[in-house]
GUBA-844004 format. One line per field, with one value per residue: residue number from 1; residue in one letter; chain; x, y, z of N, C-alpha, C in turn. Coordinates in steps of 0.02 Angstrom, whole numbers. Atoms other than C-alpha are relative to their C-alpha. Example, Ala and Ser with C-alpha at 12.3 -4.5 7.8 and 13.67 -1.06 7.14 Angstrom:
// residues 2
pos	1 | 2
code	A | S
unit	A | A
nx	45 | -42
ny	-59 | -59
nz	0 | -3
cax	615 | 684
cay	-225 | -53
caz	390 | 357
cx	45 | -39
cy	60 | 55
cz	0 | 37
***
This chain:
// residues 159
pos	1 | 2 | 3 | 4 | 5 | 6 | 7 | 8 | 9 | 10 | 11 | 12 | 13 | 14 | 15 | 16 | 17 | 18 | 19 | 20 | 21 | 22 | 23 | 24 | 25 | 26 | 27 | 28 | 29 | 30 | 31 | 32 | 33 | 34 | 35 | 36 | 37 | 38 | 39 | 40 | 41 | 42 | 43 | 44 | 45 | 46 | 47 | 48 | 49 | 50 | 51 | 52 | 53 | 54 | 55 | 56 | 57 | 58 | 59 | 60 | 61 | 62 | 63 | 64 | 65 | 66 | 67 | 68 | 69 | 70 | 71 | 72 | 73 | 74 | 75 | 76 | 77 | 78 | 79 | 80 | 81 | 82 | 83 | 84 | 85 | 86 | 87 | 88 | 89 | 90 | 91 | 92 | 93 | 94 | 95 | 96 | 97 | 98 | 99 | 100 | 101 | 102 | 103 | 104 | 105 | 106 | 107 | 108 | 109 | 110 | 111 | 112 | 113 | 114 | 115 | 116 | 117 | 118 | 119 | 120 | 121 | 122 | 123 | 124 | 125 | 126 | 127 | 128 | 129 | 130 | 131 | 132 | 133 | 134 | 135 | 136 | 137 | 138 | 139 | 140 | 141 | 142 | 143 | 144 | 145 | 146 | 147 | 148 | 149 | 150 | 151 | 152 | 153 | 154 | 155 | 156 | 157 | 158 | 159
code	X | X | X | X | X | X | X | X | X | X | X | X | X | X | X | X | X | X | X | X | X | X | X | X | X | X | X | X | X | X | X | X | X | X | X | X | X | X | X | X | X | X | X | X | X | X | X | X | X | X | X | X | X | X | X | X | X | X | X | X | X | X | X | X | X | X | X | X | X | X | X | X | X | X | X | X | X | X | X | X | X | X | X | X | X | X | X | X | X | X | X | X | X | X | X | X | X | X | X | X | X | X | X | X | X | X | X | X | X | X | X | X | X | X | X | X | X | X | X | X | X | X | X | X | X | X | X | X | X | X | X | X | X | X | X | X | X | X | X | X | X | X | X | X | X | X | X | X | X | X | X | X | X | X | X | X | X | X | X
unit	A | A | A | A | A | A | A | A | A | A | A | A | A | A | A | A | A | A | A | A | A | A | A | A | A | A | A | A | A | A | A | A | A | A | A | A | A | A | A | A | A | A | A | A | A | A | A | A | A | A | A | A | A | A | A | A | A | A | A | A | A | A | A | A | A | A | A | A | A | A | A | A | A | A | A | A | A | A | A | A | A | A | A | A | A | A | A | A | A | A | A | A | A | A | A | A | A | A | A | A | A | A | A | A | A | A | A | A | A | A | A | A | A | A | A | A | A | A | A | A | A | A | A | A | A | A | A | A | A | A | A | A | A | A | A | A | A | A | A | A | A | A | A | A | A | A | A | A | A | A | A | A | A | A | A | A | A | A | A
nx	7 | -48 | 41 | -54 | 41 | 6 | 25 | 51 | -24 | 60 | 74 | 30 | 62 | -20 | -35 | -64 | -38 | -54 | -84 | -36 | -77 | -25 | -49 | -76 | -40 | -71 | -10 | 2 | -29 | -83 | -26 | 23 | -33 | 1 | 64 | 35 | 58 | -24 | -14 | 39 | 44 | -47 | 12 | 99 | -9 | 63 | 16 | 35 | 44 | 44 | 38 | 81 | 49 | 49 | -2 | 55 | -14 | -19 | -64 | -40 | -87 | -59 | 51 | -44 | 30 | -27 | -7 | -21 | 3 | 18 | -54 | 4 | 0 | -61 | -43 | 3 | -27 | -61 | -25 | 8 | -51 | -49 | -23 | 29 | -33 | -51 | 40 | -30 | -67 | -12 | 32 | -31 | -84 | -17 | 50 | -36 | -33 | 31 | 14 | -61 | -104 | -47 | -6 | 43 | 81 | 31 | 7 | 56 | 56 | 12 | 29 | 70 | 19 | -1 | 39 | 58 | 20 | 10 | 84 | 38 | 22 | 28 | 74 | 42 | -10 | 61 | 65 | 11 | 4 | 95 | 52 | 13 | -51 | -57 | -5 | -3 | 55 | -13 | 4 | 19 | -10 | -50 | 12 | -26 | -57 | 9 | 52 | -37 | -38 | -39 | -12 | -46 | -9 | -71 | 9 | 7 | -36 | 20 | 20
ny	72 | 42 | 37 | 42 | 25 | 50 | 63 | 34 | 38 | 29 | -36 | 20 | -36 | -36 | -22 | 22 | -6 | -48 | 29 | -56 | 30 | -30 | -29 | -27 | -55 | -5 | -9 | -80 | -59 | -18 | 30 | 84 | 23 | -20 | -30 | 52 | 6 | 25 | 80 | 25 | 23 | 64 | 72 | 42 | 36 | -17 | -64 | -11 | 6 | 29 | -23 | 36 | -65 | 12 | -19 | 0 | 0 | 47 | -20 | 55 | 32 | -30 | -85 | -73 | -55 | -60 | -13 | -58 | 5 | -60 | -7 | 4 | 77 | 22 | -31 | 30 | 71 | 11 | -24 | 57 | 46 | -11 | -41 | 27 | 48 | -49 | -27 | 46 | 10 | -44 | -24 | 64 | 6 | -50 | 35 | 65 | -39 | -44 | 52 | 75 | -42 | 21 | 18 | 49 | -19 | -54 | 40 | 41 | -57 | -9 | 72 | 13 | -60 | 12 | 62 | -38 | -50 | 15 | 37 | -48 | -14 | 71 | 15 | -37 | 14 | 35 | -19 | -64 | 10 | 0 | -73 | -1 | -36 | 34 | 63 | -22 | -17 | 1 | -64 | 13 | 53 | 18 | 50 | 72 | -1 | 2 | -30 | -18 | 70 | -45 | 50 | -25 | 11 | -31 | -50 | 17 | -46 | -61 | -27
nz	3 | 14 | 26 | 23 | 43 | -17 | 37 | -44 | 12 | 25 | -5 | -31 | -49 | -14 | -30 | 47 | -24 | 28 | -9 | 28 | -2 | -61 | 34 | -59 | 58 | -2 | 72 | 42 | -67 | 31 | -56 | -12 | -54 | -86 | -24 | -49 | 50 | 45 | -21 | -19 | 27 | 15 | -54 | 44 | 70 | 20 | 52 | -8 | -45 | 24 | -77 | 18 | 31 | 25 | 46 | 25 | 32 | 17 | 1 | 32 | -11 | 30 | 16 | -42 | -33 | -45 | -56 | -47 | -60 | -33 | -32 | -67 | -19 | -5 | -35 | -90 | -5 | 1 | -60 | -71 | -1 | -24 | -62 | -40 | -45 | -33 | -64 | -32 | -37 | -66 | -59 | -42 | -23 | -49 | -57 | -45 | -53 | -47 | -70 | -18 | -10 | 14 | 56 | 7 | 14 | 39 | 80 | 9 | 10 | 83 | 40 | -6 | 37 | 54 | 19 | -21 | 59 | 66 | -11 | 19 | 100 | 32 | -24 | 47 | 69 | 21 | -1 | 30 | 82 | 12 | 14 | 79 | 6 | 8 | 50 | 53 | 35 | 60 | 27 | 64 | 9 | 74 | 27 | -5 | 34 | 67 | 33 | 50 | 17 | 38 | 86 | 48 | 62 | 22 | 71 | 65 | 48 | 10 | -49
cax	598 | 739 | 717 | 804 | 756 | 712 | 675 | 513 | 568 | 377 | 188 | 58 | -102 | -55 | 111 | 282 | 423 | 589 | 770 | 879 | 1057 | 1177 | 1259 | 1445 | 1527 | 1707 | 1709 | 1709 | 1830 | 2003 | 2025 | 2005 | 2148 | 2121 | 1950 | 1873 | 1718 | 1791 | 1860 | 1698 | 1601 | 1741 | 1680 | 1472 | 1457 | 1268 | 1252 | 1083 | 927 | 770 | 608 | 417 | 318 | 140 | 79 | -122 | -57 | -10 | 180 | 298 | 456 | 604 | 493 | 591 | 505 | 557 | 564 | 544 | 561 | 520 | 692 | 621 | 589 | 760 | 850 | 749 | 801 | 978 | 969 | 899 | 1011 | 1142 | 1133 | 1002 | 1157 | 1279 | 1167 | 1171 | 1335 | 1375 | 1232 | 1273 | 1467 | 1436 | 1306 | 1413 | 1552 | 1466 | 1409 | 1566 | 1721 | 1801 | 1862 | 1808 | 1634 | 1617 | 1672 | 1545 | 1409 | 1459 | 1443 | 1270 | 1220 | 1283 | 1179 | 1029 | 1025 | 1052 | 878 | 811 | 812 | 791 | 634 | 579 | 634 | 512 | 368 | 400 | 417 | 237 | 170 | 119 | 251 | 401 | 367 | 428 | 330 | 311 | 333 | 331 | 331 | 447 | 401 | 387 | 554 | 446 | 345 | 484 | 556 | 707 | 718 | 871 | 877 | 1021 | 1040 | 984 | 1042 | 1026 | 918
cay	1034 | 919 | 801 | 636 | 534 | 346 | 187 | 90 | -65 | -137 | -65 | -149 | -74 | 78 | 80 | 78 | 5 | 124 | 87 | 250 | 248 | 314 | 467 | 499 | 662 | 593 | 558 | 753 | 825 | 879 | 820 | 626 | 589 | 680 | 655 | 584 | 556 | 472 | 332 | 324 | 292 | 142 | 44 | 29 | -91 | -11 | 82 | 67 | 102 | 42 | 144 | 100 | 276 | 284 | 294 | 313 | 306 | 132 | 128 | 0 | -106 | 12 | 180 | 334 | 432 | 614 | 606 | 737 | 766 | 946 | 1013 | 1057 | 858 | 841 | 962 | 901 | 731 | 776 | 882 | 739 | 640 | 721 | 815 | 712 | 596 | 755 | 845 | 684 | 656 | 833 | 847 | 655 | 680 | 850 | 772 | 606 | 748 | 856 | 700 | 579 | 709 | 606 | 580 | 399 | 458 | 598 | 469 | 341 | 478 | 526 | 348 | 333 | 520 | 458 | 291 | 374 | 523 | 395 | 275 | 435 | 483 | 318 | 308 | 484 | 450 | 308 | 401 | 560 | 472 | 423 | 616 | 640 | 791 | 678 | 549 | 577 | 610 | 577 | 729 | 678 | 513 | 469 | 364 | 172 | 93 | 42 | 151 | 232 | 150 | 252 | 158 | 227 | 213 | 221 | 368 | 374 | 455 | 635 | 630
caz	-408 | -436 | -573 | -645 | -791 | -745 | -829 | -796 | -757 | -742 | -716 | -624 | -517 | -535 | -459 | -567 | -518 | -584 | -616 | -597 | -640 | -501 | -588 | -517 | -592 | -564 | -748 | -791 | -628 | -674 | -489 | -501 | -413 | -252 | -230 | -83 | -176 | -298 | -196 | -91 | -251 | -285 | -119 | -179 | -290 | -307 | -486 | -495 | -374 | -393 | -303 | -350 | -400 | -405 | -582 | -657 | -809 | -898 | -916 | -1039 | -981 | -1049 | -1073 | -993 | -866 | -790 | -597 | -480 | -318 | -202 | -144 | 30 | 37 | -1 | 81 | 258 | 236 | 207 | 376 | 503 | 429 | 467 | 608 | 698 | 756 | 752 | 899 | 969 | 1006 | 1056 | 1179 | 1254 | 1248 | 1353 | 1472 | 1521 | 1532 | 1649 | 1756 | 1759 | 1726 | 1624 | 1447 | 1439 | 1494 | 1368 | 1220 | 1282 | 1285 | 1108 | 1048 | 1122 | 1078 | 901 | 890 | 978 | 834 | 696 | 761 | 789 | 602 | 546 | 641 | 578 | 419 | 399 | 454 | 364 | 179 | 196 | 178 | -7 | -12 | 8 | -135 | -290 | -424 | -622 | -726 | -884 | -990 | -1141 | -1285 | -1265 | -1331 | -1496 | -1522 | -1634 | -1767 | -1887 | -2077 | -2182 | -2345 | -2456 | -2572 | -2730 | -2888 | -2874 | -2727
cx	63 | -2 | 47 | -66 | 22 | -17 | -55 | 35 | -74 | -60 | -63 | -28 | 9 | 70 | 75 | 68 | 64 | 75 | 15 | 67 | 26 | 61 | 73 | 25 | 69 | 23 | 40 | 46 | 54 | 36 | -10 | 56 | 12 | -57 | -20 | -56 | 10 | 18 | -47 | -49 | 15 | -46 | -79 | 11 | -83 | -1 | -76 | -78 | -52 | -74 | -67 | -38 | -84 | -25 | -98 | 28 | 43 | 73 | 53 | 65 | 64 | -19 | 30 | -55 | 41 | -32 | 3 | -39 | -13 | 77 | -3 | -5 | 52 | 40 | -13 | 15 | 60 | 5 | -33 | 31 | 45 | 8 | -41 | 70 | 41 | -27 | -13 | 42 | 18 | -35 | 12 | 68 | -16 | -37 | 47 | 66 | 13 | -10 | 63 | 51 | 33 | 3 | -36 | -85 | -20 | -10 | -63 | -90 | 6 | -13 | -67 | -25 | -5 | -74 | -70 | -22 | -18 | -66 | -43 | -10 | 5 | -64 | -47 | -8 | -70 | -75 | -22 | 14 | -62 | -49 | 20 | 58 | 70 | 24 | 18 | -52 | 12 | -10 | -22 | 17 | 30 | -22 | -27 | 50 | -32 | -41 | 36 | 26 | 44 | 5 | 53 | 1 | 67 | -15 | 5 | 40 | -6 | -32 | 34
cy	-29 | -62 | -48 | -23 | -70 | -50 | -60 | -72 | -72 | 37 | -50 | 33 | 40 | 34 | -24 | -13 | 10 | -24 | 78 | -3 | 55 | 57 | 29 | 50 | -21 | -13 | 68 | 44 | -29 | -19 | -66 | -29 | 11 | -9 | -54 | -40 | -63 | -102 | -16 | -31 | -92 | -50 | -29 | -32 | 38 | 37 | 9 | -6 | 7 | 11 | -9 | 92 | -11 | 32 | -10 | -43 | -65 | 5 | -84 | -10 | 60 | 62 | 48 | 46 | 70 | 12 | 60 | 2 | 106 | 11 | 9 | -55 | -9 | 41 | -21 | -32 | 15 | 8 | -48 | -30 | 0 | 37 | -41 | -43 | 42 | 21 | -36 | -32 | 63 | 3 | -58 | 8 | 80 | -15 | -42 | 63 | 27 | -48 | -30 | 50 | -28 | -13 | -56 | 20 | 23 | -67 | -86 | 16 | 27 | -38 | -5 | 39 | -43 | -34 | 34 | 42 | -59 | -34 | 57 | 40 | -49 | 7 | 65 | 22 | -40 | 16 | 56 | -15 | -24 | 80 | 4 | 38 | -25 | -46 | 46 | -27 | 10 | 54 | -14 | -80 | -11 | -64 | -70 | -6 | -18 | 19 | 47 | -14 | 46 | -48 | 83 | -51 | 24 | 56 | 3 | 46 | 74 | 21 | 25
cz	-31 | -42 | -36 | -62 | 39 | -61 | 14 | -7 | -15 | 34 | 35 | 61 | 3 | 17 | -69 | 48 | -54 | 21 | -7 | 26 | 50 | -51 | 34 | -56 | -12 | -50 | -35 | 54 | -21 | 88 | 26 | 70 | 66 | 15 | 65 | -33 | -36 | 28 | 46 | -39 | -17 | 41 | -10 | -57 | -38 | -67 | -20 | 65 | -15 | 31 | -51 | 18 | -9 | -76 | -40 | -82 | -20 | -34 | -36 | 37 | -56 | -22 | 69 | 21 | 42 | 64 | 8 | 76 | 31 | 51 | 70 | 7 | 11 | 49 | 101 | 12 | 10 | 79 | 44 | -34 | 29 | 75 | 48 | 61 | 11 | 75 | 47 | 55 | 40 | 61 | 56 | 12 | 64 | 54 | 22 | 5 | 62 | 59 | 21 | -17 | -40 | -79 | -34 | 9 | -46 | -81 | 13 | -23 | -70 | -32 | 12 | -53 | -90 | -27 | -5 | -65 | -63 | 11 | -5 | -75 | -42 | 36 | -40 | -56 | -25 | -5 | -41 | -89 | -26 | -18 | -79 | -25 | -9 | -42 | -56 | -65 | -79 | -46 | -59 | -12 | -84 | -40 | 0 | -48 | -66 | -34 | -62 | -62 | -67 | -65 | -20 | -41 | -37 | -41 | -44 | -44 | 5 | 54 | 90
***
């Protein structure tokens, strides 16, 4: 299981809705200046994202919860993501090849292919984050922010 910490941002019927900050490593890589990465994180302005959890359990504004998610969830998502529109394009760019002969054909057939794959995992994206397995899920729950409270005292003579 794969697991972040979150921030409730508010609680109601059950359901919480969660702030979780967008962690970028390019802080800690001795390769800042070459990184691709690095300058793709530049162009989002997004640092935080904001997803609604179901929760039994009554949950405070600024009270830290531990997320988790099921790595086969994740790891399937990544792959129709990605390859849904890869497989796509190859199988459309070699089809309008095969029919029309021609360069222009093949790269119109890869543009479709493309599009085609990406609706197609957008579409079964949407349907496949509805199965209970794919939601993420509250592990644990941290404090409320006042339910703590630290007093220092100065130090006395001797003590």
């Amino acid at each position: 299981m794969i697991k972040e910490w979150a921030t409730v941002v508010s609680w109601e019927n059950g359901e919480a809705l969660l702030s979780c900050d967008v962690k970028a490593s390019c802080n800690s890589c001795a390769s800042r200046a070459g990184c691709g990465s690095r300058v793709l994180n530049k162009l989002g302005p997004q640092n935080v994202h904001t997803i609604a959890v179901s929760s039994a359990q009554p949950l405070v504004p600024g009270q830290k919860v531990e997320l988790g998610i099921a790595e086969r969830s994740l790891l399937s998502s990544a792959l129709l993501v990605y390859m849904a529109p890869l497989v796509g394009l190859f199988i459309m760019a070699g089809l309008f090849q095969a029919l029309f002969g021609s360069d222009l054909a093949a790269m119109s057939g890869a543009l479709l292919g493309g599009t085609g794959g990406f609706l197609l995992a957008r579409g079964l994206g949407e349907k496949l984050t509805r199965r209970n397995e794919w939601q993420p899920v509250i592990i644990s729950v941290g404090l409320p922010p006042d339910a703590v409270r630290v007093d220092t005292f100065p130090a006395q003579d001797g003590r």
